[in-house]
N, C-alpha and C positions, 0 to 999 in steps of 0.2 A: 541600624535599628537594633535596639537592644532587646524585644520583646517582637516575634510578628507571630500573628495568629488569624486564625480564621472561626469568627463564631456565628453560625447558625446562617452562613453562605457568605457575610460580611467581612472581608479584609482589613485586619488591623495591624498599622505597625505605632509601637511604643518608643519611646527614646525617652529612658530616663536619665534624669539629672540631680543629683547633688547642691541642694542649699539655691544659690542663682544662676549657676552655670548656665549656658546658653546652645543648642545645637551649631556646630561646626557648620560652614557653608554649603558641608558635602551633607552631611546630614539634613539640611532644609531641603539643599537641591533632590533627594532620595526621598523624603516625606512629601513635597510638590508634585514627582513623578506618581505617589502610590495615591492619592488626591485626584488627578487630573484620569486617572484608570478607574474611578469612583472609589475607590479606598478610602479607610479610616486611618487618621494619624493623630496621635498625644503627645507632647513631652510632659512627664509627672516627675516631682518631686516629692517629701515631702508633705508639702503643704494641701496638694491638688489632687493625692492617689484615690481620691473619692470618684474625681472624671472618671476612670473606667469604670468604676460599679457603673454610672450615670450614663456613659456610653451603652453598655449591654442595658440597659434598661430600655434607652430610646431604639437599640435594634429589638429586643424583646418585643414592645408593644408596634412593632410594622412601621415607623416614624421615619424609617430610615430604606 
């Protein structure tokens, strides 16, 4: 995980990527684990680095 944090009691790990790059299988297998413990997980690039604004937003408003 390239980024983990924890916002407002909410577990997140980030794995960012470069253009299409794709997480390694050790990397899925580590964002499955942080998932399955109720954690938040991203890959952003890019194109997508709005998801996190949109993430804290859905923990913001209690949705999560």
């Amino acid at each position: 995980m390239d980024i983990v944090c924890c916002y407002r009691g909410q577990f997140i790990g980030i794995e960012c990527k470069a253009g299409t790059n794709k997480p390694t299988p050790l990397q899925e297998a580590e964002m499955s684990k942080i998932r399955q413990a109720q954690g938040h997980t991203l890959v952003v690039n890019e194109l997508n680095i709005d998801d996190v604004q949109r993430l804290f937003a859905v923990i913001d408003k209690g949705s999560i």
